[in-house]
Each structure stands twice: as structure tokens, then as C-alpha cells.
C-alpha positions in Angstrom: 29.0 27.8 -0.6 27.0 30.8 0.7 23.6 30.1 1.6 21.2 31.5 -0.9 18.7 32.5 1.3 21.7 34.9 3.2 22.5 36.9 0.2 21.9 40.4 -0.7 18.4 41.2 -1.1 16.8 41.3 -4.5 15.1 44.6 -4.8 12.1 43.6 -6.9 10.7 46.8 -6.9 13.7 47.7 -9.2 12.2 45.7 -12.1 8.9 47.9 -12.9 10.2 51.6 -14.0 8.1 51.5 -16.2 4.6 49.8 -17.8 5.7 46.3 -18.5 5.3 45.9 -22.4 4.3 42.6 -24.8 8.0 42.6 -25.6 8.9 42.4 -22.3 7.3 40.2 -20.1 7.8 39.4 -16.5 9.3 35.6 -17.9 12.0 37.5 -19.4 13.2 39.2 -17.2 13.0 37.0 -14.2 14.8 34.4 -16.6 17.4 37.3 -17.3 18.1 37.5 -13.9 18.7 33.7 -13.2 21.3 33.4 -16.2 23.1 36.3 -14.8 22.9 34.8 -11.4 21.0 37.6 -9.8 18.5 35.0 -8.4 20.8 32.2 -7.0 19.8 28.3 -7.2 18.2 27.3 -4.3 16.5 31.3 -3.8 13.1 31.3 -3.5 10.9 33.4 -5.1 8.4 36.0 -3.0 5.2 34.4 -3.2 2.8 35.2 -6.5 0.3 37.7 -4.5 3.5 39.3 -3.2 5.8 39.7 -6.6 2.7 40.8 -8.5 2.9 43.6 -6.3 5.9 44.3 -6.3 6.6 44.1 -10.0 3.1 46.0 -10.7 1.2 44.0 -12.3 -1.5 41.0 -12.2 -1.3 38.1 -10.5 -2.6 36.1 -13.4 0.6 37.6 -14.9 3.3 36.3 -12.3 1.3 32.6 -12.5 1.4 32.5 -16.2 5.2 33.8 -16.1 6.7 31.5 -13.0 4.5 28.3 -15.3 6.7 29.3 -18.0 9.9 29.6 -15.9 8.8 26.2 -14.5 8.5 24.2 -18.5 11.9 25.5 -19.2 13.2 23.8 -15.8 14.8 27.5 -14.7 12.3 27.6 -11.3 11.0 24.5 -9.3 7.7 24.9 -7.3 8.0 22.7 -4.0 4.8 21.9 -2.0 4.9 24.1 1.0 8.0 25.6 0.3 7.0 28.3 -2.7 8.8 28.6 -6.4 12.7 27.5 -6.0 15.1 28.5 -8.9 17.0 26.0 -10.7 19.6 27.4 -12.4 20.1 28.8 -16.1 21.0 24.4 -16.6 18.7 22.5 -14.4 19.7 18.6 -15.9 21.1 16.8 -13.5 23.0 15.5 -16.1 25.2 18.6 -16.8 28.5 17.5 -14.9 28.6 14.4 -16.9 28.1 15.4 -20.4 30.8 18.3 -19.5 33.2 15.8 -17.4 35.2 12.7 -18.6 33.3 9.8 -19.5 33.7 7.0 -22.0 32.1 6.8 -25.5 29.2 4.3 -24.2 28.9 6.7 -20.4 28.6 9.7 -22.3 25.9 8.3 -24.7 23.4 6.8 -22.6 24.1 10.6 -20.0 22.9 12.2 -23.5 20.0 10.1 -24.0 18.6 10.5 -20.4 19.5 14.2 -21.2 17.1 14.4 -23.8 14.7 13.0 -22.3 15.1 15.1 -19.5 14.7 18.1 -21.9 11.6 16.3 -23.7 9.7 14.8 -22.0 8.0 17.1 -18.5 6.8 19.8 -20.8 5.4 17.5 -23.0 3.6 15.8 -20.1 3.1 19.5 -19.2 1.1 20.0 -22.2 -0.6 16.6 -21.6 -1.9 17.9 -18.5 -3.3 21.0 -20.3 -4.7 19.4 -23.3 -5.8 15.9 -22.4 -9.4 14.9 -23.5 -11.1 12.4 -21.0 -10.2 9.8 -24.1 -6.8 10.0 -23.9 -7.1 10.1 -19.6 -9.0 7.0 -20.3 -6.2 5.7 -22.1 -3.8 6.7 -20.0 -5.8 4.8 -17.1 -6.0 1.9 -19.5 -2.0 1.5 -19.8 -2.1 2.6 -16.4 -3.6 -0.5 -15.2 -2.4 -3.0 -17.5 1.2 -2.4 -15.8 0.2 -2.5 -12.7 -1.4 -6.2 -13.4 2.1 -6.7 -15.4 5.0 -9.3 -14.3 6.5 -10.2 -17.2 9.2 -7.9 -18.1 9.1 -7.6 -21.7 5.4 -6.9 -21.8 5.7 -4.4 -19.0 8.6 -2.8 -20.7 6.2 -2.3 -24.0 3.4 -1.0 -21.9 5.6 1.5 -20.3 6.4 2.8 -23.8 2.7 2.8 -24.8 2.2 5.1 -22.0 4.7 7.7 -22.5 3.2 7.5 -26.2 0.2 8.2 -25.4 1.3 11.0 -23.1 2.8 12.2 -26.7 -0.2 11.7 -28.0 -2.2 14.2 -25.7 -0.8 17.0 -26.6 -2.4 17.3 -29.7 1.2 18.1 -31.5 2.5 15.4 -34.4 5.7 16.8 -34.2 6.2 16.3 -30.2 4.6 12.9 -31.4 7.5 11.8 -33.7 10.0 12.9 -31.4 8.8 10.7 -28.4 8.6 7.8 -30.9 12.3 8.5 -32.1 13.1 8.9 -28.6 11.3 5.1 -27.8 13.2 3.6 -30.7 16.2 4.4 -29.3 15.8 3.4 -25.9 14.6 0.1 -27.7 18.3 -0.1 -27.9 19.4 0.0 -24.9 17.4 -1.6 -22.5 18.9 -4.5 -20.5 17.1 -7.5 -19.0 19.2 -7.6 -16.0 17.8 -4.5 -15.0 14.0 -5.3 -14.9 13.9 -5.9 -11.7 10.6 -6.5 -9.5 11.5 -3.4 -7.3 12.2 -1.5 -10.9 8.4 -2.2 -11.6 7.5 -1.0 -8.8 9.2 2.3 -9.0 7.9 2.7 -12.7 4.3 2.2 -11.5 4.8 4.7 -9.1 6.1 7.0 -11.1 2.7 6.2 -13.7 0.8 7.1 -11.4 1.8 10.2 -10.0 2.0 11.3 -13.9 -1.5 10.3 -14.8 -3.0 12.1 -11.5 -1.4 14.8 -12.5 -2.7 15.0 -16.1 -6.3 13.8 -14.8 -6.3 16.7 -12.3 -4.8 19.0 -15.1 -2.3 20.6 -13.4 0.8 20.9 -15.5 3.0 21.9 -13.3 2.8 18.9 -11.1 2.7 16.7 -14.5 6.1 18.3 -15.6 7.9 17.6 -12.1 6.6 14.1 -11.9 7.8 13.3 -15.2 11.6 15.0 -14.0 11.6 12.7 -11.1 10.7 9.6 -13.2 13.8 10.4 -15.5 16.3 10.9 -12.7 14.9 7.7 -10.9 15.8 5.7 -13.6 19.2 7.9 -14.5 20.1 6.8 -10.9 20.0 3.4 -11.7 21.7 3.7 -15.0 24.8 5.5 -13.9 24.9 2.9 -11.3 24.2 0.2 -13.1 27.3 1.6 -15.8 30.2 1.9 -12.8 31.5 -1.8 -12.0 31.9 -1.2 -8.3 28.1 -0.8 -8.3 26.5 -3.1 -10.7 25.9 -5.8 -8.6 24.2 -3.5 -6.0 20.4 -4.0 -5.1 18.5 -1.0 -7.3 15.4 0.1 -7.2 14.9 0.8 -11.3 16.2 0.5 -14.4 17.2 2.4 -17.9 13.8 2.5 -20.0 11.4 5.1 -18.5 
């Protein structure tokens, strides 16, 4: 595979003919160009002072645009490393659902799916709508788990606080959904995988959620979430193939 970095240059100019109108905002078409494949995974984007520039318009613009771009998971911004496309499909879950798996591989893939697809913008929106209440809250849960050892009360507290995330937003129906979404995963939680080290990791992730929210930065809300998910889809796949069930993990299935 060709490294992204050493492909033709993207003449950015290219994209400002003309005045750029409501109906056409720099989101779309950057987001047109990643679906074609124009902008490669793995390219980085010229930095927000630079592409405003270039494309011709305010750098308020290009922040709101790449923020955008980042909630639908299309671009990734990496701390010292600048704004990273994704992909059209950034789940890491894609080759799974699309590839051969059983009836009970495929559903719990799906599940973590949605989740994936759920849950960072709604911690996203968290970030941007949180009341000190709900950050309160949040701190509340928060610290409960961290004084938590018994894995079924843990496990409820974990849910409490992706609620409450929910709850933040201000949005009954992104509310609902999240419950749904709990109820479900009600289902399939196991005890053999509430491990100490998968408290720890789960803690972890809380925490670098609710700084996130608390600072109210979304963008570093949305990825946190992300990398919670995929922590725990880690674990699950593991957990699912034989030959690796009875390795030492470091998580488990309910996030």
C-alpha cells in the first residue's frame, strides 16, 4: 500500500472558484472528496490557518467544518499530529460485519457497531451542552466506580454513567436510544469477563470522557468515547475465538 503522505498533491486551491454558498459548505465538499478517495486514509489535512486560506474563507469556517467531519468519524484530530482522515467507514468493525462470522459473532460485531456509531457524538454533544449539574453528576458516578469492587454494582454504575452522558445532551430521543442500547447489553454481559484489570481499563476510559466533557471540548469527548468502545470490542472478539478465551485481557463487553 502506497503511503498516503507520497501521493499526488491535493490542489486545494482548486476547491474555491467561486464564493462558497449556504448550500455548499466546506464539510461537503471535503467529505465529497474522502468518499471518492481524493483525500486518502491516513492523509492529513493542511493545518486550519493554512486551508482557510487556501479554500478562501474563515478560519472559524474550516474549525466548524473539520468538527463536523470529526462527529461523523470521516477525519481524526491526533495531538501533535494535525486532522487525519478516516475513511468514508471509520468502524473498526467494518471487515467483520462484511466477512464470515457466525450468527452469535456477527451480533455482538453489530452491537459494538452501534455503539460505535452512537455513542462519541453523543458524548460530543455532552461536551457542548453539559450544565455543571450534569458534570457534577458525571463526577458523582465517576467516583462511585472508582471506589467500586464488586462487579455487579460496578457494571450498573458504568451504565449510570453513559446515561447520564445521554442525559446531557439535552435530546430525549438520543436519551431513549442509549437506554435501548443499555438494555441490550444487559443481555450480554458475562461474569467471566469482569475482571479487576477490566475495571481498571473502564475507569480509565471514565475519566478521560468526563475531562473531556468538564473542559468542554467535544472533539476530545467524541474520541475518548471511540477508544473506550474499541477497548472493550478488543476484548470481546477475543474473548468470542476459543484459541484466546483463556488469555489474560485487560476489559470486557459492557462499556
Amino acid at each position: 500500500m502506497s503511503d498516503p503522505e507520497q501521493t499526488t498533491p491535493v490542489d486545494w486551491a482548486a476547491l474555491n472558484p467561486r464564493p462558497i454558498r449556504l448550500s455548499e459548505s466546506v464539510a461537503a465538499r471535503l467529505e465529497a472528496m474522502i468518499v471518492s478517495g481524493e483525500l486518502a486514509p491516513g492523509r492529513r489535512l493542511p493545518p486550519e490557518r493554512e486551508l482557510a486560506r487556501l479554500l478562501g474563507v474563515s478560519r472559524g469556517l474550516v474549525r466548524e467544518a473539520i468538527h463536523e467531519l470529526a462527529l461523523k468519524g470521516l477525519v481524526h484530530r491526533r495531538q501533535g499530529r494535525g486532522t487525519e482522515v478516516r475513511g468514508p467507514y471509520g468502524s473498526e468493525f467494518t471487515s467483520g460485519i462484511v466477512g464470515y462470522l457466525t450468527q452469535s459473532e456477527r451480533d455482538v460485531v453489530e452491537l459494538l457497531d452501534f455503539r460505535e456509531a452512537l455513542e462519541p457524538p453523543i458524548a460530543a454533544r455532552a461536551a457542548e451542552r453539559a450544565t455543571s449539574v450534569d458534570v457534577r453528576r458525571l463526577s458523582r458516578i465517576s467516583a462511585d466506580l472508582e471506589a467500586e469492587d464488586d462487579p455487579a454494582k460496578a457494571a450498573d454504575l458504568d451504565a449510570q454513567f453513559h446515561h447520564a452522558i445521554a442525559l446531557a445532551t439535552r435530546n430525549h430521543v438520543l436519551v431513549m436510544l442509549v437506554e435501548t442500547s443499555l438494555e441490550v447489553l444487559n443481555q450480554t454481559r458475562r461474569q467471566n469477563l469482569q475482571t479487576p484489570a477490566r475495571l481498571e481499563m473502564s475507569r480509565r476510559a471514565h475519566r478521560a470522557i468526563l475531562a473531556a466533557i468538564e473542559a468542554g471540548d467535544p472533539d476530545a469527548a467524541g474520541c475518548a468515547m471511540t477508544n473506550h468502545i474499541r477497548e472493550v470490542a478488543a476484548l470481546v472478539i477475543r474473548a468470542d475465538r476459543p484459541s484466546e478465551s483463556h488469555t489474560e485481557t485487560t476489559g470486557d463487553d459492557d462499556v
